[in-house]
C-alpha positions as a printed NumPy array, in Angstrom:
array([[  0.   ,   0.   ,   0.   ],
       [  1.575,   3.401,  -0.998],
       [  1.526,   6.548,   1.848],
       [  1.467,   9.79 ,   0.041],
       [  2.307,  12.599,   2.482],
       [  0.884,  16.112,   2.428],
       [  2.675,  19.336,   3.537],
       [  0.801,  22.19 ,   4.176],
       [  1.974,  25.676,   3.611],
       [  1.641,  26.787,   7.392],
       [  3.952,  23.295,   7.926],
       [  6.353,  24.063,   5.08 ],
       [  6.394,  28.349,   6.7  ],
       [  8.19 ,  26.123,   9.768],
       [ 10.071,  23.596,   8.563],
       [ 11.722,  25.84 ,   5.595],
       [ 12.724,  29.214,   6.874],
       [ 14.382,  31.407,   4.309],
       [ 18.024,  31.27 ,   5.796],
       [ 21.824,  30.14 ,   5.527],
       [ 20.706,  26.206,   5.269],
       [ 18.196,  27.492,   2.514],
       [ 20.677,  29.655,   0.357],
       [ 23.221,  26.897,   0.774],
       [ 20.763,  24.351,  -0.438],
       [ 20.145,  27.046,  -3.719],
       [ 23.617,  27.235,  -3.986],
       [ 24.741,  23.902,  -4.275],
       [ 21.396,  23.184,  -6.927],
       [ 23.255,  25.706,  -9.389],
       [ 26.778,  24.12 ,  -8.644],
       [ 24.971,  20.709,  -9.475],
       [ 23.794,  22.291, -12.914],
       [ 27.314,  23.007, -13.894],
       [ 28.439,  19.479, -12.985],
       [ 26.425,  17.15 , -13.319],
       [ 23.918,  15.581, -15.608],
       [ 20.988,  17.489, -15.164],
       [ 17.854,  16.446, -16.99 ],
       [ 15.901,  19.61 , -16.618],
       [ 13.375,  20.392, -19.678],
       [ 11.773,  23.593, -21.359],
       [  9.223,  25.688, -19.068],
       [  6.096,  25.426, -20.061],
       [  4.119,  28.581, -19.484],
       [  0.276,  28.951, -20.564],
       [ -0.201,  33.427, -20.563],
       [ -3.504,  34.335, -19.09 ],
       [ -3.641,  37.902, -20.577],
       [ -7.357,  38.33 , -19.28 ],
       [ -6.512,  38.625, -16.131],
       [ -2.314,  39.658, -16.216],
       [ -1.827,  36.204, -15.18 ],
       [  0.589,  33.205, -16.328],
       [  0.896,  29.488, -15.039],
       [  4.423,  27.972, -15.079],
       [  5.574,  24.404, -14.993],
       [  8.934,  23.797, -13.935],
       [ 10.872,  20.609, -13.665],
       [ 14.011,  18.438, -13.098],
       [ 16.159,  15.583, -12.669],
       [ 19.618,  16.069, -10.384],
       [ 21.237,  12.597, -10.761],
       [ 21.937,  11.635,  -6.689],
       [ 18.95 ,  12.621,  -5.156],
       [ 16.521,  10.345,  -4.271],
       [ 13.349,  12.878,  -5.484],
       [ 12.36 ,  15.098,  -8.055],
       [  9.776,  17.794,  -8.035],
       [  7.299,  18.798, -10.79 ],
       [  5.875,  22.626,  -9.718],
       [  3.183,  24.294, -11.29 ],
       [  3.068,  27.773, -10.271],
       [  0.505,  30.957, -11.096],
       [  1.426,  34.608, -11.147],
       [ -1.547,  36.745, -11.311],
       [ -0.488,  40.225, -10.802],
       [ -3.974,  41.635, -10.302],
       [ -4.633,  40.001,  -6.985],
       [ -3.411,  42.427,  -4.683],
       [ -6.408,  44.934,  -5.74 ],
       [ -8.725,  42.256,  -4.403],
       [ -6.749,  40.981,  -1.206],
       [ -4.912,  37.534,  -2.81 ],
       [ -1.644,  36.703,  -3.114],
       [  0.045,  37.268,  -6.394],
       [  1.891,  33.971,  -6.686],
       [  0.493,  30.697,  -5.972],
       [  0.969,  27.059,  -6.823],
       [  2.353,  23.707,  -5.467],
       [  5.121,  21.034,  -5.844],
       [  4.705,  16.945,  -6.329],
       [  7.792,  14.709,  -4.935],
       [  8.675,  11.695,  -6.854],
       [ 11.101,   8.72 ,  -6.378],
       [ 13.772,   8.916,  -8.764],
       [ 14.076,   5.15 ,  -8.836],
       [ 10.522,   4.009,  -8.394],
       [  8.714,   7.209, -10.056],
       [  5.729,   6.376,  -6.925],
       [  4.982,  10.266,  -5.417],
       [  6.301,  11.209,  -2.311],
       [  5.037,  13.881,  -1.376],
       [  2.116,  17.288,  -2.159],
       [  3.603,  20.1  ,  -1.131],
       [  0.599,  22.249,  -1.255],
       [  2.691,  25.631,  -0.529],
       [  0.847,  27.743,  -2.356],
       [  4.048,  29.071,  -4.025],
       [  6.02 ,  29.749,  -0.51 ],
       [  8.336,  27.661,  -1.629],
       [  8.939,  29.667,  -4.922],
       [  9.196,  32.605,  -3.408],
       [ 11.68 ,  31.062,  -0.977],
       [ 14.481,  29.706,  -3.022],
       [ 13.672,  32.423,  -5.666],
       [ 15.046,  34.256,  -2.752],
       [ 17.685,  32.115,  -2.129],
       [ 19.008,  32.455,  -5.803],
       [ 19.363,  36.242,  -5.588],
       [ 21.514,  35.859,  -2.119],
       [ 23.675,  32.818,  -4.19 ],
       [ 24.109,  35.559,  -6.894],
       [ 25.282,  38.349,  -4.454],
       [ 27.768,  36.222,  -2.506],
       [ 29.445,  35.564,  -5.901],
       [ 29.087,  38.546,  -7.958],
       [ 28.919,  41.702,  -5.582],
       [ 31.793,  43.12 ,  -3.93 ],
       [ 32.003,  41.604,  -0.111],
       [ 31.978,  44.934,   1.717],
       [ 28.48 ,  45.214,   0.279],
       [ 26.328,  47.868,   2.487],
       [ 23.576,  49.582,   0.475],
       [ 21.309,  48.165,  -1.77 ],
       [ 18.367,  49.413,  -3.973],
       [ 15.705,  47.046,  -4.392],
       [ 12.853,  48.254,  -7.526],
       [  9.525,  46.081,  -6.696],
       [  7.635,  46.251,  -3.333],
       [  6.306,  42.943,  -3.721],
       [  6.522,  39.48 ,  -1.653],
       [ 10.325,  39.545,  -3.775],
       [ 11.55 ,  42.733,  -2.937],
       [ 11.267,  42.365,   0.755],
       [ 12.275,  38.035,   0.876],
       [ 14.925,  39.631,  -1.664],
       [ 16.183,  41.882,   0.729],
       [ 16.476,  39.435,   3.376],
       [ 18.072,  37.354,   1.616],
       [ 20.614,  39.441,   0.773],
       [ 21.534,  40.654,   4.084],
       [ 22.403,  36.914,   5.363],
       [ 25.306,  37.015,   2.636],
       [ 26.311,  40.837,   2.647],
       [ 26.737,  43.455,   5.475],
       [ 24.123,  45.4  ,   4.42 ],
       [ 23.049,  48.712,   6.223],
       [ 21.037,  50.737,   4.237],
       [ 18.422,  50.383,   1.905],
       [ 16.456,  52.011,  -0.806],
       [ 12.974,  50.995,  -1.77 ],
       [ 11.555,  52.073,  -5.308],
       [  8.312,  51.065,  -6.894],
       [  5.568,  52.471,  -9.019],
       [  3.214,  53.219,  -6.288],
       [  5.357,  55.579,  -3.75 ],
       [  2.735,  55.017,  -1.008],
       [  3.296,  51.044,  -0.924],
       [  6.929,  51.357,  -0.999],
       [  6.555,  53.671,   2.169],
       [  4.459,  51.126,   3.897],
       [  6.965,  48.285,   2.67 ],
       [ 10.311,  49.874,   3.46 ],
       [  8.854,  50.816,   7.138],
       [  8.206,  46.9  ,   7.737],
       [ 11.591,  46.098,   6.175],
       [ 13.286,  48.543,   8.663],
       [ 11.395,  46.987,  11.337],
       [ 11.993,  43.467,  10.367],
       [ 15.488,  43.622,   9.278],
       [ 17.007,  46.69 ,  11.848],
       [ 18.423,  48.198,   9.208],
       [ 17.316,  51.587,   7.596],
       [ 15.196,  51.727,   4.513],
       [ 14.05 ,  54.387,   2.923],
       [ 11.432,  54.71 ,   0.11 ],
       [ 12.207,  56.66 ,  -3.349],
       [  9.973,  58.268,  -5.476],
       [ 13.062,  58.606,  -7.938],
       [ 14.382,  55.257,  -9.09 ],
       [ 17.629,  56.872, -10.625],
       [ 18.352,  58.255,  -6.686],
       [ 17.588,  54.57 ,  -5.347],
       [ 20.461,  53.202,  -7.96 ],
       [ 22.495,  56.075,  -6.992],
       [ 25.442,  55.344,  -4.974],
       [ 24.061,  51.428,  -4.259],
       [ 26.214,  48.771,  -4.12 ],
       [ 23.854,  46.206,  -4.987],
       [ 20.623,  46.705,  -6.983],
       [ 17.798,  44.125,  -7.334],
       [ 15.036,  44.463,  -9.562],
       [ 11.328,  42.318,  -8.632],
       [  8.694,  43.243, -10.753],
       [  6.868,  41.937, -13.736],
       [  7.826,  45.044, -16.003],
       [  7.239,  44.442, -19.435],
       [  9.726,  47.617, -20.221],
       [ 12.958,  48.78 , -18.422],
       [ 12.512,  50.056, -14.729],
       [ 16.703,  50.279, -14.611],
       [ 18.589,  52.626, -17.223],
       [ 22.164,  51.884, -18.378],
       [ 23.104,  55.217, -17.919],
       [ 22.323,  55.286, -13.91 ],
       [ 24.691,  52.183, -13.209],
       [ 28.255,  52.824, -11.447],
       [ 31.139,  51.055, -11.503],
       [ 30.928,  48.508,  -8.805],
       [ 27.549,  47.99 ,  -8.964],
       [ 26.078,  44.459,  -8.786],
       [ 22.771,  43.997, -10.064],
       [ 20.343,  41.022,  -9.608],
       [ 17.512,  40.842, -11.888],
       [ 14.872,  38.318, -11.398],
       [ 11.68 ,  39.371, -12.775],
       [ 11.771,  38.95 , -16.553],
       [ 10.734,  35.061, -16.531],
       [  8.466,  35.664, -19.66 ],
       [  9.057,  36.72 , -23.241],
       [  7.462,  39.973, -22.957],
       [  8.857,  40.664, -19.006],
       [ 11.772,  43.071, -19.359],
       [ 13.456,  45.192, -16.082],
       [ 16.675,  46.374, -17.629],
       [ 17.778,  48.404, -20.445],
       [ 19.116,  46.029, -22.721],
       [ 22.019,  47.98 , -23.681],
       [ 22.958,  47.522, -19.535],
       [ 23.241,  43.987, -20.776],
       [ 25.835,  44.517, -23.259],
       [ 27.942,  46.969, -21.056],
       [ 28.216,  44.819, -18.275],
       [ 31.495,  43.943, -16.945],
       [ 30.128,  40.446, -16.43 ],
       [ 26.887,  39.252, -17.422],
       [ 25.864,  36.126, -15.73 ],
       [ 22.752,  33.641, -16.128],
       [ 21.212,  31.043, -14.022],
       [ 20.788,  28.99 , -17.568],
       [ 21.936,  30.836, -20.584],
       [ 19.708,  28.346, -23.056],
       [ 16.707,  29.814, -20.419],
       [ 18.015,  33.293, -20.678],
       [ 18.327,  33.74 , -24.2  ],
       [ 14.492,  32.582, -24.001],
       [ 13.345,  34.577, -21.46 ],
       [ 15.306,  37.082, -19.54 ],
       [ 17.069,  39.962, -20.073],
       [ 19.365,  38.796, -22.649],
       [ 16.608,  37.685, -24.652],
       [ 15.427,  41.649, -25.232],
       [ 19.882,  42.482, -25.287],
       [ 19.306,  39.582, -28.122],
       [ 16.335,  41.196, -29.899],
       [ 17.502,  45.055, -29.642],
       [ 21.04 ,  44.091, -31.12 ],
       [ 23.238,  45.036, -28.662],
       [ 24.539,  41.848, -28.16 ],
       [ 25.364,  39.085, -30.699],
       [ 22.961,  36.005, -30.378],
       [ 25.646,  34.063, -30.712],
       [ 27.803,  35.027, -27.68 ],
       [ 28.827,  32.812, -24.521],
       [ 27.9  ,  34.064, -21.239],
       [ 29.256,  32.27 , -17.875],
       [ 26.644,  30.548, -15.737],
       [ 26.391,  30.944, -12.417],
       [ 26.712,  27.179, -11.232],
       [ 30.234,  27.619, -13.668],
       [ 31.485,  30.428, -11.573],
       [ 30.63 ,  28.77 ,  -8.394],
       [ 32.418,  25.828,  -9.186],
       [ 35.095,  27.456, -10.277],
       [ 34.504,  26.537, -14.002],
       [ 34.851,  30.305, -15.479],
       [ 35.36 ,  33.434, -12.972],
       [ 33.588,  35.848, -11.355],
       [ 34.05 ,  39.001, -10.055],
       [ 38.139,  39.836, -10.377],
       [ 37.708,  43.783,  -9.896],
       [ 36.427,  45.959,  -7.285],
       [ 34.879,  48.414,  -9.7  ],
       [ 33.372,  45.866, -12.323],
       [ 29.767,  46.149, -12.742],
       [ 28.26 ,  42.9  , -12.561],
       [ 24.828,  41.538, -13.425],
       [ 22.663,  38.438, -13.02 ],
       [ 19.83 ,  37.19 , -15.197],
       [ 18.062,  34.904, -12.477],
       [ 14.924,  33.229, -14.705],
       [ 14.018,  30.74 , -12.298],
       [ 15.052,  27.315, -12.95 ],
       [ 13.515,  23.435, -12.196],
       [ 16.532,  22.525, -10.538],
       [ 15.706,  25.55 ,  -7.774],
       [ 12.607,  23.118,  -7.147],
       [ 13.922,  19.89 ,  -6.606],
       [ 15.969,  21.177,  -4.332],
       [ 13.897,  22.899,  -1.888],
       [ 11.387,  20.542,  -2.157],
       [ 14.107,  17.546,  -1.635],
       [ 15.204,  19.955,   1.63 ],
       [ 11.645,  20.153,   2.452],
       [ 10.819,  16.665,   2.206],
       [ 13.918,  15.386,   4.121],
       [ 12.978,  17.7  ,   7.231],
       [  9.353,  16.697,   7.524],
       [ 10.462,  13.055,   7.426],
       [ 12.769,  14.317,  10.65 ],
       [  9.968,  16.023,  11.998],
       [  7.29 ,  13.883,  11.067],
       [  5.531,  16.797,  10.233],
       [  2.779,  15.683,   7.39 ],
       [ -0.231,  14.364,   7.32 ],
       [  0.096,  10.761,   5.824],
       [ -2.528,   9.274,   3.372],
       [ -2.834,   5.627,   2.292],
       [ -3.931,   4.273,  -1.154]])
């Protein structure tokens, strides 16, 4: 008789805090991508234009792990206006050897949000200078504040600036990030001020044009940019792109798809035939990183299926430790 085990997103809050163990566990997914024979196919995406919404489908196969995860995942950027959660979705667990599922992990997209999270620290501890202290985030979104905290577990920070679209929810946003973090954040109403003088800039949102401008970025400057998972999504000038110092993707074949260097790709300003590290190459010290203080740096973060299988594989292994599911024969 198969058990099937269910994890709850209240359970999975607990059991899968957004911290060291968590950006480790990120880390070590993208090292495992440079490596090692990673099945990991195509997202599927189905656009829900109706109602600014997309559902993703993300997937893959890390050869020594016992599980795999399948996610489907919703954006719907509408919700706020009527009191839901933008993101959503869940994960299924399945034996590698037996292909029997594990495990529902009925997160309602914590879990995304969590190693998305994660992905943006891994970035920053190997592409932004270590003495780190001020950062500009662009987004006031569930990102921009698990971005920020992400950030500071891997970089001193001690200031930062919060810019987004409506000024009044970036005020309300940046005060809870102060309070949370005890750190001080201000809110901009001038997104070229927030860059200003940061050492590390993260962009969150699901822009369909540039939020970031080539001409605002300093040398030294580190910028993560995770929002452009879509075609049409697009947070930074492309010609930023073909500036860079060091451009960097979590999976150039996903990139050239769907994030920033896709629209770098399509404007002209860079070739579509040039080779880009990745970052699983630069943390396993396959290609460099960073070699000068005053390079500007910047990673193209799409989200990828390996992401999944491992915080779901980290999920799964401390409920078993716990016990913490609810167990159902069939």
């Amino acid at each position: 008789m198969a058990k099937l085990k269910i994890l709850t997103e209240r359970e999975l809050r607990n059991i899968v805090p957004l911290d060291l163990e968590a950006v480790q566990c990120i880390e070590s997914a993208f090292r495992s991508l440079a490596t090692k024979a990673v099945a990991m196919p195509p997202i599927l995406r189905i656009d829900i234009p109706d109602y600014r919404g997309e559902v993703d489908v993300k997937a893959a196969y890390v050869p020594g792990l016992d599980s795999l995860a399948v996610k489907v995942a919703s954006g719907f950027f509408d919700n706020p206006k009527i009191g839901l959660p933008s993101s959503n979705g869940m994960m299924v667990l399945l034996s590698t050897t037996t292909g029997v599922i594990q495990a529902l992990l009925l997160d309602n997209g914590y879990l995304t949000d969590v190693r998305t999270a994660a992905a943006g620290a891994v970035a920053a501890k190997y592409l932004a200078r270590k003495e780190a202290s001020v950062a500009a985030v662009m987004g006031a979104g569930m990102q921009a504040k698990l971005q920020l905290q992400a950030l500071a577990l891997v970089r001193p920070i001690s200031e930062a600036r919060l810019w987004a679209r409506d000024f009044s929810r970036a005020k309300a946003v940046a005060q809870e990030l102060s309070a949370q973090l005890h750190i001080a954040v201000t809110a901009y109403s001038d997104a070229k001020k927030a860059v200003a003088g940061s050492h590390v800039v993260i962009t969150t949102t699901p822009a369909d044009r540039p939020i970031l401008d080539a001409d605002w970025l300093e040398p030294g400057q580190h910028v993560t940019a995770m929002g452009s998972d879509a075609e049409h999504k697009n947070e930074i000038d492309p010609a930023a792109v073909a500036q860079a110092d060091l451009y960097v993707a979590d999976s150039l074949s996903q990139t050239r798809l769907l994030g920033e260097l896709r629209h770098a790709i399509a404007s002209g300003t860079v070739a579509s035939s040039a080779s880009f590290p990745e970052l699983g190459e630069i943390i396993a010290k396959m290609k460099p990183g960073r070699v000068s203080e005053n390079q500007v740096s910047i990673a193209d973060l799409t989200g990828t299926g390996i992401q999944d299988t491992a915080i779901a594989t980290l999920a799964f292994a401390r409920a078993e430790s716990m016990g913490a599911a609810i167990v159902i024969e069939s």
